[in-house]
Every structure is written in structure tokens, then in C-alpha cells.
N, C-alpha and C positions, 0 to 999 in steps of 0.2 A: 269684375265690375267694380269691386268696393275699392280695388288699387286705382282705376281710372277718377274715381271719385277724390279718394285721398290725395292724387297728383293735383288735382282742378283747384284742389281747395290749397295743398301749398302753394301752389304758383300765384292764388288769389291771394296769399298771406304775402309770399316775397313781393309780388307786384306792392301791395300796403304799403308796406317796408319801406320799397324804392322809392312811393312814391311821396311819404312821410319823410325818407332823408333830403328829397328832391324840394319838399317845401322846405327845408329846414335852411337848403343851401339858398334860400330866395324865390322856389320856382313856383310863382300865382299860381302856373296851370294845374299843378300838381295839385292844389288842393282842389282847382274844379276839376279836375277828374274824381277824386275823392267824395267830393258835396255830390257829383251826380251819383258814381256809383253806390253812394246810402242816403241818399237825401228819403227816398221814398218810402226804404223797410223803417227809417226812424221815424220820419209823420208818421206812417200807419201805426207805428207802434204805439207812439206819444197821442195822438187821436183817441185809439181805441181806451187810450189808460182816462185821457181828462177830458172826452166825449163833448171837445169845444172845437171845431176846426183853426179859430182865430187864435186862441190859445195854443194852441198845438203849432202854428206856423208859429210863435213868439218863443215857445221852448225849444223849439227844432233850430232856429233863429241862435237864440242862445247858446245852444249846446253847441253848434257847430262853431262859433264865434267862441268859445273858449278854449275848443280843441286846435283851433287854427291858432291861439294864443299860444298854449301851452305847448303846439310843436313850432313856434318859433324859439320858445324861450331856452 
């Protein structure tokens, strides 16, 4: 079971990887696949820390907007 587990989560690291060198080479969609697949664990995360929902879409906002910088650059 823990080897099925450990396969799930590399494949979900290389998919990252892909899809981080895919934005790099130009590819929008890559980072909306990206923004969907943690858009949600990060609000809830960011939520539960600064207990503002408006705020928390404005840091989640952020945060995302700098990682999409930073894997351009």
C-alpha cells in the first residue's frame, strides 16, 4: 500500500515539474492546471491562518502571481 502511495505522489511531483518547465517554455495552460490543482489547499490554508476570506483571496492572489513570476524568470 505505502509503495502505491509513494508512486501517486512521484508521478504528482514529476507531473509539477512538467508542468513548471511547460510554463517556463511559455505554456499559460500549464499554470492553469497548476492554479487549479492548489488553488484550494492554499485558500484553505491561508483562510484558516488570517480568518478573513477577502484577505485570504488577496494573499492567495499574490502568492500565486509571484510563483507564476518567478517560474518565468
Amino acid at each position: 500500500m505505502q509503495e502505491e502511495v509513494d508512486a501517486a505522489v512521484a508521478t504528482v511531483v514529476s507531473s509539477d515539474d512538467a508542468l513548471a518547465a511547460q510554463l517556463a517554455a511559455g505554456d499559460a495552460a500549464a499554470f492553469a492546471t497548476l492554479y487549479q490543482r492548489y488553488f484550494q489547499a492554499v485558500y484553505d490554508f491561508v483562510q484558516r491562518t488570517v480568518r478573513d476570506p477577502v484577505l485570504a483571496e488577496d494573499v492567495v492572489q499574490t502568492s500565486f502571481l509571484k510563483a507564476h513570476q518567478a517560474l518565468l524568470a
